[in-house]
N, C-alpha and C positions, 0 to 999 in steps of 0.2 A: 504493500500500500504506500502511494506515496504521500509528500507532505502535504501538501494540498488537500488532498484526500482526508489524511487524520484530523487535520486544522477543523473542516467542514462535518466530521465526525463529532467534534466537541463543541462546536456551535449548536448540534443538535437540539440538546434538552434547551438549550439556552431560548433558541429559537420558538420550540413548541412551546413554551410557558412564557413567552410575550404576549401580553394584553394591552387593551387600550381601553381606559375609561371614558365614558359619554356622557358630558355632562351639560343639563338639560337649562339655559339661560333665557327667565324671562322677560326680561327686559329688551335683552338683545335679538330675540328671537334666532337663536343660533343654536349649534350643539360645539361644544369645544368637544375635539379628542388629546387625547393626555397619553403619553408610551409612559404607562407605569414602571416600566426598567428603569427609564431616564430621568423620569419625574416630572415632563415639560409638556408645555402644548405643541403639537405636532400638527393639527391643523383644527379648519372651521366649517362645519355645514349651515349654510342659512335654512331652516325650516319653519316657518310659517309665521308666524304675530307672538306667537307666548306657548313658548312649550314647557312644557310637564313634566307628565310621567311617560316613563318609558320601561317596553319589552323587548326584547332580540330574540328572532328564530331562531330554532335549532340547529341548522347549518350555519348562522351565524354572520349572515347574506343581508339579512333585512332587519333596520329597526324600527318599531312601531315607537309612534310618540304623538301625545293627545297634545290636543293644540287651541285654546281655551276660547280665542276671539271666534272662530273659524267653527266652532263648537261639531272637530272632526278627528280623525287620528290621521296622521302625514304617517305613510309607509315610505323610506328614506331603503333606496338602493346604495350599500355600503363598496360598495366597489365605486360606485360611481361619483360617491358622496351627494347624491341629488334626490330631490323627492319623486319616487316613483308613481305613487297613487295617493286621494284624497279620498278618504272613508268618513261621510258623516254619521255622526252621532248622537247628538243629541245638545242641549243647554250647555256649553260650561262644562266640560271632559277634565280629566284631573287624574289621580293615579290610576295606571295601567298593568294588567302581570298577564304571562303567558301561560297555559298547562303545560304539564309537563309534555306530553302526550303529544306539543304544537300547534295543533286543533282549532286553539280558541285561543283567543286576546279579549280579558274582561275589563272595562273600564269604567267607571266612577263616574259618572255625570251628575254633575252636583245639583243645578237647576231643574232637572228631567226628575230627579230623585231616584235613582235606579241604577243600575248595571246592564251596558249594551256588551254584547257577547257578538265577537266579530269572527267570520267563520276565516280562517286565513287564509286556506285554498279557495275560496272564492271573492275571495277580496271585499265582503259586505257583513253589515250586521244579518245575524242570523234571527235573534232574540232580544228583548228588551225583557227586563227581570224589574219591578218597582220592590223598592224596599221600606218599609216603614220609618226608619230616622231620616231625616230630612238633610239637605246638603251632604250626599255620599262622597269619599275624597280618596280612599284606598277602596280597591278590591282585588284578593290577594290568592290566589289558588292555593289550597293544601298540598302537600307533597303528591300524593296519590292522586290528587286530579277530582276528588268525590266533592268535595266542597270549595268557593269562595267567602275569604271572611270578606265583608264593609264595615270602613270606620267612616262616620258623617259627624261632619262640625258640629252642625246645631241638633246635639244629642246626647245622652249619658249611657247608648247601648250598643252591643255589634251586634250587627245583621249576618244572619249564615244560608247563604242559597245550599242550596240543594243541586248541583249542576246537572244530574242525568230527569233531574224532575223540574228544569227549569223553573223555580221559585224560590220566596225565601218559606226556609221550613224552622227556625229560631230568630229569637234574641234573645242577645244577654246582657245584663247591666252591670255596667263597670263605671270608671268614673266620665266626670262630664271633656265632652269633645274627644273624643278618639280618635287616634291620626293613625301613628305607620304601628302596620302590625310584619312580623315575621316568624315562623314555624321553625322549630327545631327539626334537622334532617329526619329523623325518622317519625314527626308528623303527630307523637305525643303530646305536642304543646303548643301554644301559639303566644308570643308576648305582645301587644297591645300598649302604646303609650297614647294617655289619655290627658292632653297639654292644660286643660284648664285645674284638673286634681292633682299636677303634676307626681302623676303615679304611674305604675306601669303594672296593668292586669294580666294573672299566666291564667291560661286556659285551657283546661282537660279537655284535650278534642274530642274523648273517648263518652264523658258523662257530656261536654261543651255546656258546663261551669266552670265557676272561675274556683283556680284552686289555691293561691296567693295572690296579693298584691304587695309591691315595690316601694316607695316614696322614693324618687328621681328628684332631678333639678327644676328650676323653674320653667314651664312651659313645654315642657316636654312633648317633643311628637316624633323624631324617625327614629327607624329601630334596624338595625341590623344583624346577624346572626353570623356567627363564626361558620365555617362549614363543619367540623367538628363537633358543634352543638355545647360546645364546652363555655363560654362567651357569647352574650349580646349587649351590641351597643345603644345606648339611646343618646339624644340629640338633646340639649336643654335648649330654648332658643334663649330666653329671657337671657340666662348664666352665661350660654357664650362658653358651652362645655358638652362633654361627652360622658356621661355614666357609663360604667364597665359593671354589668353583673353577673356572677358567678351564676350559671346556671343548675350547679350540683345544691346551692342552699341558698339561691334567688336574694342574693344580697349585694350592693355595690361593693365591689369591690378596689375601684380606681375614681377618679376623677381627670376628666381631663382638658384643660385649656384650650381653645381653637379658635375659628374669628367669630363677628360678630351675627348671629340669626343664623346660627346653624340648622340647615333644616334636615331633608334624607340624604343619604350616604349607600356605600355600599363597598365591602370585603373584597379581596383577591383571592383568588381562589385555593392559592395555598393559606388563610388567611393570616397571612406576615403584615399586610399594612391595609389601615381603614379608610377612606377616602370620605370627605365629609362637607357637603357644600354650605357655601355659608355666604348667605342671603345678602346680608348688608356689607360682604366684607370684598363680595367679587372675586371671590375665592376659594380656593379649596386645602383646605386641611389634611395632612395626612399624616396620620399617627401609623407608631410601630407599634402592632398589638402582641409582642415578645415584653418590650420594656413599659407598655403603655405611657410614650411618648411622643410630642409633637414632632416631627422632622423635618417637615417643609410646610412649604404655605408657594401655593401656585396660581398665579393671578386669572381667572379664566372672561367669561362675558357678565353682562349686568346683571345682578338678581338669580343666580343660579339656585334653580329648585331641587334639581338631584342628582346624583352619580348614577351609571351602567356599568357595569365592567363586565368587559369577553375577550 
């Protein structure tokens, strides 16, 4: 073998564990991407007046991203960096997630009160799901694919569809305004921060009651989850911080500085570092979740609502 050969041998793993974070600028109406290796912004997509929340296909080709003026989701061809189709939706679109499965892209219409369920190979809403709490803002797939949680501003409960029964078939009362929720990998659990109790509700997906609650920082609403399951992080906005709690005895166990209105975030996939947008700071934060520490601070577009990472 020669040396060229070997050299491009050991690029290998290097190679296949490059990601790029997307993160979703409302103001700007942009997506910055970020080469997580490097730490930098590497380039800019324009998509639409005020984007969101965001999904990525499974092949990892296309990403969905709700787009609030436009009250649609912009499907952005990633190779091309450009908007490939416009899917309406409904009132006021807000957080988006994909099944596992790829199938469906559920998302959060906050005006509409509801969850529009987008079929992906056909490029159109399939369903429209109403859910009881008023202004939906996440809607989040369980692991398995069987259930979406909603969290809705103007409310103290989460809504749970039923996805093979398109309806909602629960709620449950936690505290007032529920924002970002995330599932432990294996789909036992789901944490819920609830920004105006500034608390954060675990929930038995199993009985889906609440089986602890947290006290977080002030304002509390995005939550991220280690891939591990060992660690989730929540967002304080008010603090201008990161809570770390121990998942084994649902207790904080860090605190952590970042910029101003931090809002959702989102883990690499080996989860070495947290990526964490911050609202007022036009930036993005990024902690080492080994030493739970800040490391960088990376300037991106105005108002940034949330992280992707693929």
């Amino acid at each position: 073998m020669n040396r060229v050969a070997i050299f491009l041998l050991g690029l290998a793993p290097i190679i296949a564990a490059a990601q790029t974070a997307y993160v979703a600028n409302e103001k700007s109406g942009t997506l910055s991407l970020i080469d997580v290796t490097r730490e930098l912004v590497i380039g800019e997509i324009r998509v639409g007046a005020k984007p969101r929340g965001m999904a990525i296909s499974r092949d990892g080709t296309r990403l969905y991203v709700s787009d609030q003026p436009a009250s649609a989701l912009q499907v952005v061809d990633l190779a091309r960096r450009a908007v490939l189709q416009t899917i309406p939706l409904g009132e006021s679109p807000e957080g988006v997630s994909i099944s596992p499965d790829g199938q469906w892209i559920a998302a959060a219409v906050e005006l509409s009160n509801g969850v529009a369920f987008v079929d992906t190979a056909k490029g159109e809403v399939s369903h429209f799901v109403k859910t009881e709490s008023k202004n939906p803002e996440h809607a989040v797939f369980s692991p398995d694919g069987k259930w979406v949680y909603v969290s809705a501003e103007d409310a103290d409960t989460l809504d749970i569809i039923d996805v093979a029964a398109r309806r909602q078939v629960r709620s449950i009362k936690v505290g007032m305004r529920p924002r970002g929720i995330a599932f432990t990998p294996d789909g036992r659990f789901a944490y819920v921060a609830c920004e105006i109790a500034n608390t954060v509700f675990v929930i038995d997906t199993a009985t889906q009651s609440v089986a602890a609650s947290i006290p977080a920082g002030k304002l509390s609403n995005g939550v991220a989850m280690r891939p591990d399951g060992k660690r989730v992080y929540i967002s304080n906005g008010r603090d201008a911080t990161v809570s770390v709690i121990d998942t084994a005895t649902n207790t904080v166990s860090a605190t952590i500085a970042v910029g101003q209105r931090p809002w959702n975030m989102a883990i690499r996939a080996d989860g070495g570092r947290l990526y964490v947008a911050n609202g007022r700071s036009n930036s993005v934060s990024v902690i080492d979740t080994t030493t739970n520490s800040r490391v960088a601070d990376i300037t991106v577009g105005e108002m940034p609502w949330g992280v992707l990472i693929r």
